[in-house]
RODO-2510 file (C-alpha; in nm, 4 decimals, decimal comma):
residues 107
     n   res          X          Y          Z
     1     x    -1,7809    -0,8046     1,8558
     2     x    -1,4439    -0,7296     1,7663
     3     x    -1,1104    -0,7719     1,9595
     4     x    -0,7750    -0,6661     1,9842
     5     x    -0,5176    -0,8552     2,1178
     6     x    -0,1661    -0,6946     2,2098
     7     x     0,0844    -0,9448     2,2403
     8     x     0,3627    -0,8283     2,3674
     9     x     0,1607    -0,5755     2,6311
    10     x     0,1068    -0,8357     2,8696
    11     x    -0,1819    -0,9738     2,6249
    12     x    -0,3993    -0,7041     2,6947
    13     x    -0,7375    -0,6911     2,5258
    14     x    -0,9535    -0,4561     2,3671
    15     x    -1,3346    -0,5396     2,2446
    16     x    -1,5307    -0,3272     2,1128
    17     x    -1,9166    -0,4142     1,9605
    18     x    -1,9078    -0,2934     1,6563
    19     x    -1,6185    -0,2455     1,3802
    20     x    -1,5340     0,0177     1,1414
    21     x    -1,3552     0,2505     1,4333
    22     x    -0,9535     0,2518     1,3248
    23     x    -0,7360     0,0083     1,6082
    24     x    -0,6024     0,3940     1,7624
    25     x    -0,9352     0,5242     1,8375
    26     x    -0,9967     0,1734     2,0030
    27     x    -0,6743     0,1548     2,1814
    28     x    -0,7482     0,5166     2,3091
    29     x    -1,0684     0,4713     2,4077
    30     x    -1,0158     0,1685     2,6114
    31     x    -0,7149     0,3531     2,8138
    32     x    -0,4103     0,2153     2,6559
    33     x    -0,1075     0,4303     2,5256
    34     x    -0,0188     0,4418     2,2044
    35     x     0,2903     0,6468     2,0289
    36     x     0,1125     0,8967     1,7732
    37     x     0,3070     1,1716     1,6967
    38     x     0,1392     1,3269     1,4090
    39     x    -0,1997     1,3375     1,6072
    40     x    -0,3024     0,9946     1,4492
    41     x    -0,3043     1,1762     1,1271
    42     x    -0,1227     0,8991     0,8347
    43     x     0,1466     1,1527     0,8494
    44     x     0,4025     0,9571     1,0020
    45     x     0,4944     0,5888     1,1222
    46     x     0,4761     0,6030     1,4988
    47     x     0,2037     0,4256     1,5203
    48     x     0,2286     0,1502     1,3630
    49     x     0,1331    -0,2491     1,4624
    50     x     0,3225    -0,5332     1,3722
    51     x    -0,0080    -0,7676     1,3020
    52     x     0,0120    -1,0862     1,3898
    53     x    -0,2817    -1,2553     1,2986
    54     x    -0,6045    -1,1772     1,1548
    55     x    -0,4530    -0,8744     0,8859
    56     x    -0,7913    -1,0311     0,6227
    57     x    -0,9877    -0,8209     0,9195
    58     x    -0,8486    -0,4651     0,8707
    59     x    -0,9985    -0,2439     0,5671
    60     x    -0,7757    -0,2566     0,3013
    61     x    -0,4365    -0,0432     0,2999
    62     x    -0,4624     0,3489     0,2775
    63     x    -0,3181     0,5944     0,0587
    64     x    -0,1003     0,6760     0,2989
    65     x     0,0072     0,3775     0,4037
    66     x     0,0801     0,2613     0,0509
    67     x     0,2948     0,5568     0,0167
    68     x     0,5164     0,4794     0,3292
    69     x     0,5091     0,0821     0,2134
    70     x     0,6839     0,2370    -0,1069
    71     x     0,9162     0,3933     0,0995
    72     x     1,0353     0,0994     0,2465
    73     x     0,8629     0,2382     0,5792
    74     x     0,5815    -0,0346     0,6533
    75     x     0,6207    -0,3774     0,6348
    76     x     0,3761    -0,5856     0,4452
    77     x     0,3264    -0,7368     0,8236
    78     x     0,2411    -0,3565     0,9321
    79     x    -0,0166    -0,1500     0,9593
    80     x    -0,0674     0,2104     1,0779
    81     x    -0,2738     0,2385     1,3963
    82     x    -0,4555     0,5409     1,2748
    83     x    -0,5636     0,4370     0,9901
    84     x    -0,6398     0,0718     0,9778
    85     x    -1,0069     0,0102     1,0053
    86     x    -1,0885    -0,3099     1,2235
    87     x    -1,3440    -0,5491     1,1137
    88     x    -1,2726    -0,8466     1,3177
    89     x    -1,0537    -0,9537     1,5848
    90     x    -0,6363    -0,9036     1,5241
    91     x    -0,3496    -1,0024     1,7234
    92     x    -0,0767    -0,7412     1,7156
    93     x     0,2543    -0,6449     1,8692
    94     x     0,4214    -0,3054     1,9296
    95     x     0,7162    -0,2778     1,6834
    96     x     0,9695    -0,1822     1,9278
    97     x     1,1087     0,1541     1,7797
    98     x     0,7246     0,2517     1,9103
    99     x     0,7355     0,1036     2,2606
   100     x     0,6357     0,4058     2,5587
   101     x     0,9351     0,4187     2,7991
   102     x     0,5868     0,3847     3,0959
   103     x     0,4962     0,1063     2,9795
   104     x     0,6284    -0,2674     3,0689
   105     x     0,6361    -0,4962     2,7254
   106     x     0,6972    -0,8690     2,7136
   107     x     0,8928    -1,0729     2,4765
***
């Protein structure tokens, strides 16, 4: 069982049985918005996670994220949504140039 927790979303959490499914696709699935403008693609930054803990349990980085880490785009304390493959639990936060006006964050 793996699980993420959203910090700053009123510590909402998400569980799903088995890993391998990239944190969008989980955060979809389980009802929760999530900024994705290029269809959850890699072609663009919108939706990325500010990890908090647990970043040893998300597959290693993608092409494209390595690209927009070049770039100066990603923090090494952020991932893409759509393409980080979960393998354990995480604790993230929703950087806040990707916060939903709908949605009430904390902190």
């Amino acid at each position: 069982m793996v699980k993420i927790i959203i910090e700053n979303l009123g510590q909402k959490e998400v569980t799903a049985s088995a890993p391998g499914r990239n944190v969008l696709q989980l955060l979809h699935g389980h009802g929760i918005d999530w900024m994705h403008a290029c269809g959850g693609k890699g072609r663009c930054t919108t939706c990325k996670i500010i990890v908090l803990e647990g970043s040893e349990n998300l597959a290693p980085l993608t092409i494209a994220e390595m690209g927009y880490r070049k770039q100066g785009l990603l923090n090494a304390n952020e991932r893409l949504a759509c393409q980080a493959r979960i393998q354990g639990s995480i604790r993230v936060a929703v950087p806040d140039d990707s916060k939903l006006p709908h949605l009430k964050y904390s902190g």
